[in-house]
N, C-alpha and C positions, 0 to 999 in steps of 0.2 A: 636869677633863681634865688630865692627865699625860702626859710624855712629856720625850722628851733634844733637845737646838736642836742642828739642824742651821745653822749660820751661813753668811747670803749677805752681800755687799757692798753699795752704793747702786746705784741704774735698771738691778735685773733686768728685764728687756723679757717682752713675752709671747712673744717668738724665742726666748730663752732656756728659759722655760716649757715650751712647745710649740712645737719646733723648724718651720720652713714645709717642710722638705722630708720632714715626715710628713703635712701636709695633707689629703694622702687617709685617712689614718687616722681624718679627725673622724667618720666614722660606723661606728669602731669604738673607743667612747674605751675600754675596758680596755687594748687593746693600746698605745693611744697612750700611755697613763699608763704603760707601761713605758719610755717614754721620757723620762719628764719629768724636766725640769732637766737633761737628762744635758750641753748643750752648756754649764752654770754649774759644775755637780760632776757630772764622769762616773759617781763612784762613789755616790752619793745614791740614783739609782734602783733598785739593787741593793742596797743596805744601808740604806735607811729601814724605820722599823716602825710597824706601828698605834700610833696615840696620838704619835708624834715633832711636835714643832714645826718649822716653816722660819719663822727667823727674818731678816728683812732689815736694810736700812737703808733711806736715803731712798729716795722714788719707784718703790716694787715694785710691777711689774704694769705699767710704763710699754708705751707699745706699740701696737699694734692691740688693738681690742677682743676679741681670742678669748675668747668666753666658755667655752669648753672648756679655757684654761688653769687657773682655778681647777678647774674640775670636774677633772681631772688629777691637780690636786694635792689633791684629795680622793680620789678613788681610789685613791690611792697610800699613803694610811692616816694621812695627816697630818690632826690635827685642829684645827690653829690655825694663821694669818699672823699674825704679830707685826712688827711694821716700825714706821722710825722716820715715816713719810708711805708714803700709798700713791697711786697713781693713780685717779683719780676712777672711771672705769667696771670699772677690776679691784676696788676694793674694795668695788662696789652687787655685779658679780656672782659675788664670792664669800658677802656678805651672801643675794643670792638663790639660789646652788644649798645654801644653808646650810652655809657653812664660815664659821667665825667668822676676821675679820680686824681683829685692834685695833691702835692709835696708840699706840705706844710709847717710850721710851727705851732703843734695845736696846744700847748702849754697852755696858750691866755683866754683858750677856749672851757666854757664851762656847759654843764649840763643845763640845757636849755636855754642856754642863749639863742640869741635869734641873729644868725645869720644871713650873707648878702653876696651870693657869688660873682662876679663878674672874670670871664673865664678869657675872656679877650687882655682887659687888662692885666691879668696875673693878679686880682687882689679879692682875696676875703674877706670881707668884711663884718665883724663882728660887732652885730647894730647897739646889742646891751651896752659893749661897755665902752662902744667909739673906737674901737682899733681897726685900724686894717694892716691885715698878714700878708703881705707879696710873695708871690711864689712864683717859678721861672715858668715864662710864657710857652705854652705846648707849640711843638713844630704845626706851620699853616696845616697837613696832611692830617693830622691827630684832631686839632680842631675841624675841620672840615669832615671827619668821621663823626663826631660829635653832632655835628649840625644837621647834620644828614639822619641822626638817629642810631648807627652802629656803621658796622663794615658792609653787611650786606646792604643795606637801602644804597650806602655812598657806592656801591660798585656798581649798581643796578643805573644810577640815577646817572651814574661819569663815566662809565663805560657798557653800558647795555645787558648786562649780564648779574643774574645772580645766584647766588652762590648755592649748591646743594645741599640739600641736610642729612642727616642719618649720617649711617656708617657704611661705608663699599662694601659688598658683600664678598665672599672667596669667589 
């Protein structure tokens, strides 16, 4: 995976992700992903590209749990969270709509750099300025959700079944 960092700061929220005053949008996420991140960088939504990285700092994804803010930011053509820590339920459900989100040192990381994922190795590669960032290798199960595309494809594909959507009703 390739792609140029887009640079956030420390506890992007999932407000900032996915604004609440689009919340009626959650059962149209293309449209809503037209909106993401616009209240961190207005101009991000309109100028991200397939393959671009959002890269953070500490604690991205802080927040309510929207699981639609990662989905979002995959829609939006991003194919990597890179952050220096993330939030514990944004980083399982970015893992399971299969967006990959790694633990990084994103200090050497600058706005627009052109980045270079390799997710098996553990190492980011940072093509501007020749660095690479290692980062501890995901458990085989995490990658293998990954590779699969999220949780539901991998469950569908490794065990015959896939998963329900909505809400249970009473």
């Amino acid at each position: 995976m390739s792609g140029r960092a887009w640079k956030f700061g420390d506890d992007i929220s999932t407000d900032l992700i996915a604004a609440g005053r689009y919340a009626y949008l959650r059962t149209n996420l293309p449209e809503l992903a037209r909106h993401v991140l616009e209240d961190a960088r207005d101009e991000f939504r309109a100028q991200v590209k397939p393959g671009d990285f959002v890269v953070g700092g500490r604690n991205f994804g802080l927040g309510s749990s929207r699981e639609h803010a990662p989905i979002i930011i995959k829609l939006a053509g991003v194919c990597c969270v890179a952050a220096k820590s993330f939030a514990r339920i944004f980083f399982r459900n970015c893992i399971n709509i299969g967006l990959p989100a790694v633990t990084v040192d994103t200090d050497r990381i600058d706005e627009a750099d052109e980045l270079d994922l390799d997710l098996a190795a553990g190492v980011l590669k940072d093509v501007t300025k020749g660095v690479d960032l290692s980062f501890p290798p995901m458990p085989p199960i995490m990658t293998d959700i990954l590779e699969a595309g999220g949780l539901a494809p991998y469950l569908k594909k490794n065990h015959g079944f896939a998963l329900r959507t909505g809400r249970a009703g009473p």
